[in-house]
Kinemage of the C-alpha trace (Angstrom):
@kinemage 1
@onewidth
@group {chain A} dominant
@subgroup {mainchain}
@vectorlist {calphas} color= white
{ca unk a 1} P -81.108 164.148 -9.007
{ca unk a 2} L -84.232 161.849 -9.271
{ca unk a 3} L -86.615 164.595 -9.144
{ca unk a 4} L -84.625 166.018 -12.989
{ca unk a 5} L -84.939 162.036 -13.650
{ca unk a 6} L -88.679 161.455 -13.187
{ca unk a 7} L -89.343 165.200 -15.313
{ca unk a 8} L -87.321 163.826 -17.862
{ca unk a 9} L -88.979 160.458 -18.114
{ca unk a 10} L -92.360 162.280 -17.843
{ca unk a 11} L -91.801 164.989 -20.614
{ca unk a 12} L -90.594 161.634 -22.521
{ca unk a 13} L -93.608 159.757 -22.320
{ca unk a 14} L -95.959 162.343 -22.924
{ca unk a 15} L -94.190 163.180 -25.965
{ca unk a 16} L -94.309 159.586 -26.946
{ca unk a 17} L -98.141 159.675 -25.774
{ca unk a 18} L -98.857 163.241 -27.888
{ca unk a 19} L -97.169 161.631 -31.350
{ca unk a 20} L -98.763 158.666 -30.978
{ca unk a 21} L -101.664 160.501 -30.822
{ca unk a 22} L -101.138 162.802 -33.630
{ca unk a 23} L -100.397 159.571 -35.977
{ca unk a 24} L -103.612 157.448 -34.873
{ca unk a 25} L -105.451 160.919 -35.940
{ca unk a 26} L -103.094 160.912 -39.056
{ca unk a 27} L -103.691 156.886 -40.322
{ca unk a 28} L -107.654 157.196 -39.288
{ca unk a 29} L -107.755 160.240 -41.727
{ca unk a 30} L -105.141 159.922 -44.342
{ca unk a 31} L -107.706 158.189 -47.031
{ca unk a 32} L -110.505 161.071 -46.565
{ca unk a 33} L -108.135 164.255 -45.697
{ca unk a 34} L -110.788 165.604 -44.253
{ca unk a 35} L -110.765 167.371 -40.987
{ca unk a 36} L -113.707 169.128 -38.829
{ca unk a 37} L -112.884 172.045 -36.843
{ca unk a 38} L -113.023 170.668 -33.645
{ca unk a 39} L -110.305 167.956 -34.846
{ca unk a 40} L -108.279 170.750 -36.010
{ca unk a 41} L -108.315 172.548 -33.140
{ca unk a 42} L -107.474 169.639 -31.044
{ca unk a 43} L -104.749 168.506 -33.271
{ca unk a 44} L -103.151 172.470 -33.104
{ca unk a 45} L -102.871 172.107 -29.876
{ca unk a 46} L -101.533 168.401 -29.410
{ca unk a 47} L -98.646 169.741 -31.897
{ca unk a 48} L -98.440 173.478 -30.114
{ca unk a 49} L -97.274 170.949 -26.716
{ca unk a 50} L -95.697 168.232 -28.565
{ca unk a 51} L -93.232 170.868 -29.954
{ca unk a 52} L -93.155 173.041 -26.728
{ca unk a 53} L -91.363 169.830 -25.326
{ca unk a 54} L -89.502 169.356 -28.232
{ca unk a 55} L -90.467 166.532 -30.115
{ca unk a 56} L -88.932 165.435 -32.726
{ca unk a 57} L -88.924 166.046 -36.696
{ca unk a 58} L -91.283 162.849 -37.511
{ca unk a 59} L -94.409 163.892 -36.336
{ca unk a 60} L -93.639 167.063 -38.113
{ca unk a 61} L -94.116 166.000 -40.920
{ca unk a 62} L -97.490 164.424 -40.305
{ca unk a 63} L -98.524 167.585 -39.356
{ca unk a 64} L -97.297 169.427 -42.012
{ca unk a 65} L -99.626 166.721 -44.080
{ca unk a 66} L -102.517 167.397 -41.762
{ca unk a 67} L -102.912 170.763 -42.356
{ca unk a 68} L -103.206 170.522 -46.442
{ca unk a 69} L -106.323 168.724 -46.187
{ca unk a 70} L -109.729 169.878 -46.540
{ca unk a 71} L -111.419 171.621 -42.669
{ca unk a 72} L -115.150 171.017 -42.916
{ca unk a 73} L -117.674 173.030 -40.308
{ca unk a 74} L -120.374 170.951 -38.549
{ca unk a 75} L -122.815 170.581 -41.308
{ca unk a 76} L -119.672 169.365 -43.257
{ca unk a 77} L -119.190 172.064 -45.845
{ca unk a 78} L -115.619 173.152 -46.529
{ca unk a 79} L -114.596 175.791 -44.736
{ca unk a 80} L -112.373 178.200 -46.754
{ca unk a 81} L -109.161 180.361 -45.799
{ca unk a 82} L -108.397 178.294 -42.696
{ca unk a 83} L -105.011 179.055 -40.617
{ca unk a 84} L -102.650 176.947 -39.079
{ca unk a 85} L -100.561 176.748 -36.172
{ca unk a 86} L -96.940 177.134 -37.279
{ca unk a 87} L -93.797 176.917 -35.075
């Protein structure tokens, strides 16, 4: 029975860990909503685990905020027709 415990406090705090995450992204960004490719990338897949472990419905929401701002390549020109993860 301890082994289920420690899983279950693990899968806890890494979903705590992953939305944290995903909201220091969202406040450092949320005046610019701008993203580069590499953060959106990395931010797909924070949200592709954070949901495989189901997190909950709050940090959906960021994410659903995330993904209507602007994706700029590395010279930072928009870059157009961009597609996002979706559970």
């Amino acid at each position: 029975m301890e082994q289920s415990e420690d899983i279950r406090l693990l899968t806890e705090t890494t979903r705590n860990s992953i939305g944290a995450e995903i909201l220091a992204f969202y406040e450092a960004h949320k005046t610019t909503k701008t993203i580069t490719l590499n953060e959106k990338d990395a931010i797909e897949d924070l949200y592709k685990s954070y949901k495989a472990i189901k997190g909950n419905h709050y940090v959906d929401r960021i994410y659903l905020r995330i993904i209507t701002w602007t994706v700029l390549d590395e010279e930072g020109k928009e870059v157009k027709d961009i597609k996002w993860w979706k559970p």
